[in-house]
N, C-alpha and C positions, 0 to 999 in steps of 0.2 A: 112575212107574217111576224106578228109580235106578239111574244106567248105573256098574257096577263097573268095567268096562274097556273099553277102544276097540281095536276090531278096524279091523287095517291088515291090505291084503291081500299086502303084501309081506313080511310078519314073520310067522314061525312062533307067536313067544313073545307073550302074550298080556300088555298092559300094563296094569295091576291100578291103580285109582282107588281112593286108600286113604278119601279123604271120602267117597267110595260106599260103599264096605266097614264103616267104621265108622257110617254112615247103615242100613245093614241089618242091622247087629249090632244096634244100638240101638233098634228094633224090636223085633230077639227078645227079649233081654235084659226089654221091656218087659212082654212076653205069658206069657215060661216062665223055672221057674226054672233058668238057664244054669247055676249051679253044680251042679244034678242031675244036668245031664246032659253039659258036658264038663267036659276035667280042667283047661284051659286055656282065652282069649280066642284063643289063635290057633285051635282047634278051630274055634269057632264062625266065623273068619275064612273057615277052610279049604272049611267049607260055603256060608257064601256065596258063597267064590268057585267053588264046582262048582254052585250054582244059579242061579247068574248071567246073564243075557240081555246081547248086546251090541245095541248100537246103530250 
């Protein structure tokens, strides 16, 4: 499992682990063709970080 962010329970905003992020991008990237289907790397960012499990 690759922890994107760390949840603090006294902080609303959620603090995003960009070597997670690019650790999960780089999976996808590996299985599908990313350029098919978004129009940018931050896309793909975008959903890793809305699929993201905290730890």
């Amino acid at each position: 499992m690759v922890n994107i962010y760390e949840f603090e329970r006294d902080r609303c905003d959620l603090i995003y682990n960009q070597a997670g992020l690019d650790a999960i991008a780089s999976v996808i990237e590996q299985r599908v063709k990313v350029d098919a289907l978004f129009e940018s790397r931050q896309e793909l960012l975008e959903l890793a970080k809305a699929s993201g499990e905290a730890k």
